[in-house]
Residue frames relative to the residue before (quaternion, step in Angstrom):
aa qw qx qy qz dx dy dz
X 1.0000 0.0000 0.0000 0.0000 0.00 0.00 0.00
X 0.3987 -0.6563 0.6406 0.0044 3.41 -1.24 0.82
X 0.0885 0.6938 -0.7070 0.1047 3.85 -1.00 1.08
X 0.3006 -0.7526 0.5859 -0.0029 2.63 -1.36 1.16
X 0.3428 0.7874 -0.4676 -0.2094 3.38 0.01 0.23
X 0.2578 -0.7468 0.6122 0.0337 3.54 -1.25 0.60
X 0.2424 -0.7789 0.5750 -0.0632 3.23 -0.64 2.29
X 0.3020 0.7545 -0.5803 0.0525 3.51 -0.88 0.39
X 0.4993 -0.6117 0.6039 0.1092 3.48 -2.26 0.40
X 0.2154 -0.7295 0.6156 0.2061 3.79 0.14 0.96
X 0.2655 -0.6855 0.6159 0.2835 3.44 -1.56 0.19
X 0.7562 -0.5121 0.2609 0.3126 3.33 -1.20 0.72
X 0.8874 0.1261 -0.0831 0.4355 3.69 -0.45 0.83
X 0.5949 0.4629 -0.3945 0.5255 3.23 1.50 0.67
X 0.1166 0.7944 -0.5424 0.2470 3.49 1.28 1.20
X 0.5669 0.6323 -0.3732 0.3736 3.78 0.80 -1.53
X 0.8153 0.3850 -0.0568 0.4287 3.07 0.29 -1.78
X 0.5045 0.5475 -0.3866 0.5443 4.04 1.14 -0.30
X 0.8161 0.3485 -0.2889 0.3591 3.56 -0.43 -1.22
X 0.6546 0.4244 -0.4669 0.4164 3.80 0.60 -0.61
X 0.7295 0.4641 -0.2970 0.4053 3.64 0.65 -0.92
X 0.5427 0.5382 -0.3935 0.5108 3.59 1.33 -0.29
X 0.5316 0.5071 -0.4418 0.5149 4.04 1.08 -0.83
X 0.6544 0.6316 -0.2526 0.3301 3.35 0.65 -1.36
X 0.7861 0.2351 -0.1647 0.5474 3.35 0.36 -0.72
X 0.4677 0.5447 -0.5944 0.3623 3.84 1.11 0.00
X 0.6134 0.6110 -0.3611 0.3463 3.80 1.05 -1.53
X 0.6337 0.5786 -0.2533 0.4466 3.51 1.34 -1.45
X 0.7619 0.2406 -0.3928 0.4553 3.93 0.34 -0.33
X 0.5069 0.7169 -0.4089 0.2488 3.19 0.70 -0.10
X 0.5968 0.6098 -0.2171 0.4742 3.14 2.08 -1.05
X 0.7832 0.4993 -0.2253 0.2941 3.29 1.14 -1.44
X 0.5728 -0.7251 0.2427 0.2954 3.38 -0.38 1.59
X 0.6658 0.5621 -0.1947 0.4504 3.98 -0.74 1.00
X 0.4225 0.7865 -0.2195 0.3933 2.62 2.27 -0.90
X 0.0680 0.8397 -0.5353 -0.0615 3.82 -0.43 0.24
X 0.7912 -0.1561 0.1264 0.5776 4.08 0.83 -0.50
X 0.6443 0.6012 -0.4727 -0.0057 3.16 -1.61 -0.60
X 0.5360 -0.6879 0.4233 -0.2457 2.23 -2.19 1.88
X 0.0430 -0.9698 0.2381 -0.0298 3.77 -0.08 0.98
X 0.2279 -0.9270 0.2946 0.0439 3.43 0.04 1.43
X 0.0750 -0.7355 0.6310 0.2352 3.89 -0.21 -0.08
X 0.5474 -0.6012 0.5764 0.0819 3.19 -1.50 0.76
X 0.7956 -0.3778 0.3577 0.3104 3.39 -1.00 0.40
X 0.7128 0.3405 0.0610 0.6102 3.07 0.17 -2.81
X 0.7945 -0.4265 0.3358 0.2723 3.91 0.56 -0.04
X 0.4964 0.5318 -0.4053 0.5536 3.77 1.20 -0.60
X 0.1536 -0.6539 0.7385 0.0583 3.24 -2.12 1.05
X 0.0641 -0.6235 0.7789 -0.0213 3.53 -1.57 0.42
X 0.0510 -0.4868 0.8656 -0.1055 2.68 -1.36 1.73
X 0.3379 -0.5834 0.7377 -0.0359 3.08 -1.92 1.71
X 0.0194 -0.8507 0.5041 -0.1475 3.34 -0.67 1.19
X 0.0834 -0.9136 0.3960 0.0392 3.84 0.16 1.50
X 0.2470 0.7938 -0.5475 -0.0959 3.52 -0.14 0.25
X 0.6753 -0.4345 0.2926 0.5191 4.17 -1.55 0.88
X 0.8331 0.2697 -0.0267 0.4822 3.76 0.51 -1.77
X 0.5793 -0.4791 0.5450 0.3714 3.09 -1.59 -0.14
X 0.5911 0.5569 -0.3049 0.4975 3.59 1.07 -1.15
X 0.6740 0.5692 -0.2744 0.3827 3.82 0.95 -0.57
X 0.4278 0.6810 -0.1688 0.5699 3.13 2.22 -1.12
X 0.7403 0.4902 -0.1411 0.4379 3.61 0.26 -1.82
X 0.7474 0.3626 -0.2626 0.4909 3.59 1.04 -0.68
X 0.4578 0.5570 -0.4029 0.5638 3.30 0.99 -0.09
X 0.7038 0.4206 -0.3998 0.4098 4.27 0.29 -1.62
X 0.7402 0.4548 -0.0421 0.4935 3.80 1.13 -0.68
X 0.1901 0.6549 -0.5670 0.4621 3.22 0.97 0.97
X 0.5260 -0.7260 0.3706 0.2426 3.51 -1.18 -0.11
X 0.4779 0.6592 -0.0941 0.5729 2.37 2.07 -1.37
X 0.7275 0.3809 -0.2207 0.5263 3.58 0.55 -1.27
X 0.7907 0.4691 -0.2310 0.3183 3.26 0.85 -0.31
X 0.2317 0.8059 -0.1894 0.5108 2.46 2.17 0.18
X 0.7920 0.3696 -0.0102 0.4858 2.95 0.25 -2.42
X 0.5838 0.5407 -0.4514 0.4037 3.38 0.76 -0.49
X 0.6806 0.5765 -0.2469 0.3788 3.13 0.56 -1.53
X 0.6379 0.4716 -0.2182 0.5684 4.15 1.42 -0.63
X 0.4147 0.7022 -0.3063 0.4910 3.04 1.41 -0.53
X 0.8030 0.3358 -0.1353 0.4734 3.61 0.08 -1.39
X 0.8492 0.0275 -0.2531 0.4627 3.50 1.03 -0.55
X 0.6895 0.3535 -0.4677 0.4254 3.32 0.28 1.13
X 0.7128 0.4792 -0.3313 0.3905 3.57 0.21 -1.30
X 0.9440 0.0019 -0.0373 0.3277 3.58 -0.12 -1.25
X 0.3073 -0.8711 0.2630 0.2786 3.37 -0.81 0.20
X 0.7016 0.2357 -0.2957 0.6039 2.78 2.35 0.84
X 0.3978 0.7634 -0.5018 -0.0845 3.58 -0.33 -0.39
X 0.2213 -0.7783 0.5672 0.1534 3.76 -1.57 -0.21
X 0.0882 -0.8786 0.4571 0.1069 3.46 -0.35 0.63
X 0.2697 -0.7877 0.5415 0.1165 3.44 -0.39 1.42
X 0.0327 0.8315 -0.5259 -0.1762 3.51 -0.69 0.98
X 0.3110 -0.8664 0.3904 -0.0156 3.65 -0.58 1.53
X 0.3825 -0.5348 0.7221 0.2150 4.22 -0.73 1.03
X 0.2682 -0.5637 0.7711 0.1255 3.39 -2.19 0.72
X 0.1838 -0.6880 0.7016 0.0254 3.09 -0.51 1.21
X 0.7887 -0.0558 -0.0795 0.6070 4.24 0.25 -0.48
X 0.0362 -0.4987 0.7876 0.3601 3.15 -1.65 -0.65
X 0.0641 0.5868 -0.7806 -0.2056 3.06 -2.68 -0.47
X 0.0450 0.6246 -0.7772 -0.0616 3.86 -0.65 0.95
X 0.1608 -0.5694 0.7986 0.1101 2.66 -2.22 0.28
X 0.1746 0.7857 -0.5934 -0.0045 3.61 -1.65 0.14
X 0.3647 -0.7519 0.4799 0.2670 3.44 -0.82 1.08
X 0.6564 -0.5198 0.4963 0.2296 3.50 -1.77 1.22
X 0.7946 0.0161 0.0807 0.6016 3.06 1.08 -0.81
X 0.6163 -0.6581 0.4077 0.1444 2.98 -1.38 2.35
X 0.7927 0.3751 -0.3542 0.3248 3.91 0.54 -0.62
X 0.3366 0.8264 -0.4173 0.1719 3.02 1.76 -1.10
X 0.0547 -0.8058 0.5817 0.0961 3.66 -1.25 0.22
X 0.1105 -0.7483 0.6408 0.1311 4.13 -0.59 0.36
């Protein structure tokens, strides 16, 4: 598995024009085969992280080269943000856990 993660700082008043093209392109990786999740937070002070999973790297690479994404990326630098970095990251383990049962307590 492959994670992407991708940290960034919207600038101020280019919300309108961010969020449809962010829906956009959520529908768009979903298509691109290899796909596997991803999920997006905002911080307090303003930082976001969108966690992105895909099976392969090669699944990754088609996604960086989309058009569309490449597109957005490219609006990205001059308009949307005014920082971001994208860490791209091998699973080396996993461990999930989850309770059977929501009230349960240990």
């Amino acid at each position: 598995m492959i994670v992407a993660l991708f940290r960034s700082r919207l600038n101020s008043g280019v919300e309108d024009e961010y969020v449809p093209m962010a829906q956009r392109l959520s529908e768009l990786a979903r298509a691109v085969p290899g796909y596997i999740s991803h999920k997006g937070f905002e911080a307090a002070a303003g930082e976001r992280v969108t966690i992105v999973e895909f099976e392969t790297e090669e699944g990754l690479r088609a996604w960086g080269v989309d058009p569309q994404h490449r597109v957005a990326k490219k609006r990205g630098i001059e308009a949307f943000f005014s920082e971001y970095k994208v860490l791209l990251c091998s699973l080396i383990r996993q461990h999930a856990w989850a309770a059977t049962d929501p009230g349960r307590r240990e």
